[in-house]
Each structure stands twice: as C-alpha cells, then as structure tokens.
N, C-alpha and C positions, 0 to 999 in steps of 0.2 A: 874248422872245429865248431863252431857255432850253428853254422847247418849241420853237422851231426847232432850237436846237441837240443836244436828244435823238432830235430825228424823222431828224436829220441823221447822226447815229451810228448810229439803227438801220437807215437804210439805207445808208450807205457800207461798216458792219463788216460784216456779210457777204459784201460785196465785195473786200474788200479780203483776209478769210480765202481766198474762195476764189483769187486771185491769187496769196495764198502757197501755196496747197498745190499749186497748179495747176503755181508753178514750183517747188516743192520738189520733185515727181518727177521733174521734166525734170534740174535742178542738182546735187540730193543724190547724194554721194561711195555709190556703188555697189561690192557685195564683184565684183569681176572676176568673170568666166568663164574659169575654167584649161582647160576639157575642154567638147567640146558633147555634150549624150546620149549618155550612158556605156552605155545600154542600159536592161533590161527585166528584172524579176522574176519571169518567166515559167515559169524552169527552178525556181525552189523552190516550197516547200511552207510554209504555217504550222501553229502549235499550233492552231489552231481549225479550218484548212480554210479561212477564207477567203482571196481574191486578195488579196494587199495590193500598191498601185502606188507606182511616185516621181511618178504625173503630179499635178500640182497642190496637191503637198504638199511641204512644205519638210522635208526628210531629214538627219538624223545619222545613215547610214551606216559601220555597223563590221564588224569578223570578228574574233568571238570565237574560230575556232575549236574542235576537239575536244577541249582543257583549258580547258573554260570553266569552272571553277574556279577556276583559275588567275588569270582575268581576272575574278572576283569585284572586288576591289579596284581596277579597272579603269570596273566598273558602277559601283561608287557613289560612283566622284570624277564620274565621268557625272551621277549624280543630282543628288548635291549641287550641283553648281557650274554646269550646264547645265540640266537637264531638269526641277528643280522650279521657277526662276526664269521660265521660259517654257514647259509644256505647256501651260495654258491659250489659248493660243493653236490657233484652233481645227485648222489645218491644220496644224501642229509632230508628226514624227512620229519615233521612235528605231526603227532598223530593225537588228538585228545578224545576221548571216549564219551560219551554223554546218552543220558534217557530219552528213547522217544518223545517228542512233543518239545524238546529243547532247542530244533530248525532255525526259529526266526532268529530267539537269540544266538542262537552261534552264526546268524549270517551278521548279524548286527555287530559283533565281536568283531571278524573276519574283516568288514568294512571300514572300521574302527581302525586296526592292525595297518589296512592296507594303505592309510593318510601317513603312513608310517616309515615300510617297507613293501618291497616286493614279497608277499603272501602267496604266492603259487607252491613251497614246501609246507604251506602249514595244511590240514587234510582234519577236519570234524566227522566222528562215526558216530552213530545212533542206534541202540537194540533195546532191550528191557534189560528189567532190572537185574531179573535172575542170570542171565547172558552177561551182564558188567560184572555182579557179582563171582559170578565161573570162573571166568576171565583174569581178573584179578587175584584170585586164589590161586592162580597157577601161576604167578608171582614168587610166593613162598615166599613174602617179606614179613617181616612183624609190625607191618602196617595197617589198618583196616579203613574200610570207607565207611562215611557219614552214613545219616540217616538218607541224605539227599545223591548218596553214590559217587561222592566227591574224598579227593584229598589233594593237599597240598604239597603233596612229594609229586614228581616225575622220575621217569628209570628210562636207564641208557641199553637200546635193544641192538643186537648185532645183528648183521647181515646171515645170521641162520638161526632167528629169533631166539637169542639167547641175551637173558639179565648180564650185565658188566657193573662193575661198583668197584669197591675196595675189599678187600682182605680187613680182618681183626692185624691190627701189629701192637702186641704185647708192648716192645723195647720202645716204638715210636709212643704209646701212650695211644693208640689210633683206634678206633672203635668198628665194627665191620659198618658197611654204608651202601646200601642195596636202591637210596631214593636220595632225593635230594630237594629239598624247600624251598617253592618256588614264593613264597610268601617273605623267604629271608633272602634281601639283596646279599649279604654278607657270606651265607652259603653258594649260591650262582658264584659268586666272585672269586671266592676262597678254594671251593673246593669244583666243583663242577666244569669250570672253564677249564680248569687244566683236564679233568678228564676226561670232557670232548676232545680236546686237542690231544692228547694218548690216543684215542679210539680214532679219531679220522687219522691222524699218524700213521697206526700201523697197516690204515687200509693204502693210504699214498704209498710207502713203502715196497707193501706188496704188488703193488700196480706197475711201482718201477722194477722192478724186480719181473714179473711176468711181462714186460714189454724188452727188458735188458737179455732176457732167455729167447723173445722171444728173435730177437737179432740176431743171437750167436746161430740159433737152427739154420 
C-alpha cells in the first residue's frame, strides 16, 4: 500500500506543481501598465560606449541630472533598499540618465556605490538636454525635471519598455503612482519594495511557466 501511495505522489506532484504555476501567471495580481513604450535609449551615450537597452530587462529608470551630487543621497537609499536586495537577478538593471559633461561625477558616484556593493547592474547615460527632456516627456507622468534635469522620483520600466506603477483605487484611498521618491526612505520602503517584488514576480513566474511547457513538448 504504501509503494502505491509514493509512486502516486511522485506522479500526481509534478502535476499538480505544474497546474499551479501554469495558473499563477494567468491569476497573479500584476504591477499595471501606466504608459506603453515610453521609447528608446538611442539618443545617449554610456561610461563604457556600450548600447544599453530597456528591451527585455526590467528598469529602474531615473534622472539624476547635472547636480548629481546632490542626488548622492538619493543613490544610496537606491542601493540600500532596492538594488542590493534584487540585482542578482539576472535581467534587473539601474539605469540613471544625466547631461553631458556630468562623466567624472557619475564615475565618482559609481566608485562610491561600488565600496558598497556589486555595481555591475547600475549603467550612467549621458546626451543633452533637449534629448533628457524628450525622453522624459514620453513618460507622461505629472512630474517635471529641474532646472538642472533632475528629479527625485524613479519609474519601474518593463521588459517591453513600458511605465508600471499603481492604479488610482477610490475604495483603498490610493492615489495613482507612476514614480516613486527616492529622497523618501519611507516611500522605497513602503511602497516601492513591494512593487519590485510584483514585477520580478511575475517575470520568475513566467519563466517557470515557459521552462514547465517547455518539458511537456
């Protein structure tokens, strides 16, 4: 009886995993889509020369602007509270946006970071001003940048460069949330971390899911 009933768990539980994971992507609570393809990173430049994309990589998108000094304090509520709890993740990438002529500082920032953690997903681009400002606009937040082409929000970019946030919810009291303040530990904490952890969610998910299909073939 008992060898039946182990021969009978090892072949119903793998069945029954793949059924849940099958319908945990279809079911599992999704971060919205605020914005579709906000565009292309075509107009900058990186510290290394290479292209760096939004396709297929999950984006923390910011603009440091040309006082990125300033926004020091900015980078490392970034680090701490978002980006050492999840870069490992292979396709997780920090992308900040900055004016020509801002190079040494952001190497100097990056150096800073790196006494820290491993900085290999964090990625500095540089173009003018009118290029940040473009760019930005195609955002469609009711945000705007400084004088110096900075702000203190960040945006959650999907793997087919599209804005993710929150919904308005009337009944929850919940206001719609398109960025998130990197200035406020309390924000990162509160709200942000959970909705990293949504968005790489539902890409592990689907990963399992496209690897569990891809056994049955």
């Amino acid at each position: 009886m008992k060898k039946f009933l182990v021969l009978g768990i090892l072949f119903i539980l793998p069945i029954v995993m793949y059924l849940f994971f099958a319908s945990a992507v279809d079911n599992f609570s999704k971060l919205p889509v605020l914005e579709e393809y906000i565009g292309n990173l075509d107009d900058f430049e990186s510290l290394n020369g290479e292209q760096i994309t939004l396709k297929d990589k999950i984006t923390v998108l910011g603009f440091f602007g040309e006082g990125i000094y300033n926004k020091k304090g900015n980078a490392f509520n970034l680090t701490q509270k978002i980006y050492k709890k999840n870069y490992e993740f292979r396709d997780f990438q920090f992308v900040m946006i900055l004016p020509y002529g801002s190079e040494n500082a952001a190497k100097e920032l990056l150096d800073e970071l790196d006494d820290t953690t491993d900085v290999s997903g964090w990625e500095f681009l540089f173009g003018t001003p009118e290029s940040i400002q473009r760019f930005f606009k195609g955002l469609k937040t009711p945000y705007a940048l400084d004088q110096k082409n900075a702000t203190n929000y960040v945006f959650i970019i999907d793997k087919d460069a599209n804005l993710r946030g929150r919904e308005e919810n009337l009944q929850k009291n919940e206001e719609k949330i398109y960025g998130y303040d990197t200035s406020s530990v309390a924000d990162l904490n509160n709200v942000m971390v959970d909705d990293v952890k949504v968005i790489l969610a539902e890409y592990r998910l689907a990963l399992k899911k496209y690897k569990a299909d891809r056994k049955e073939k």
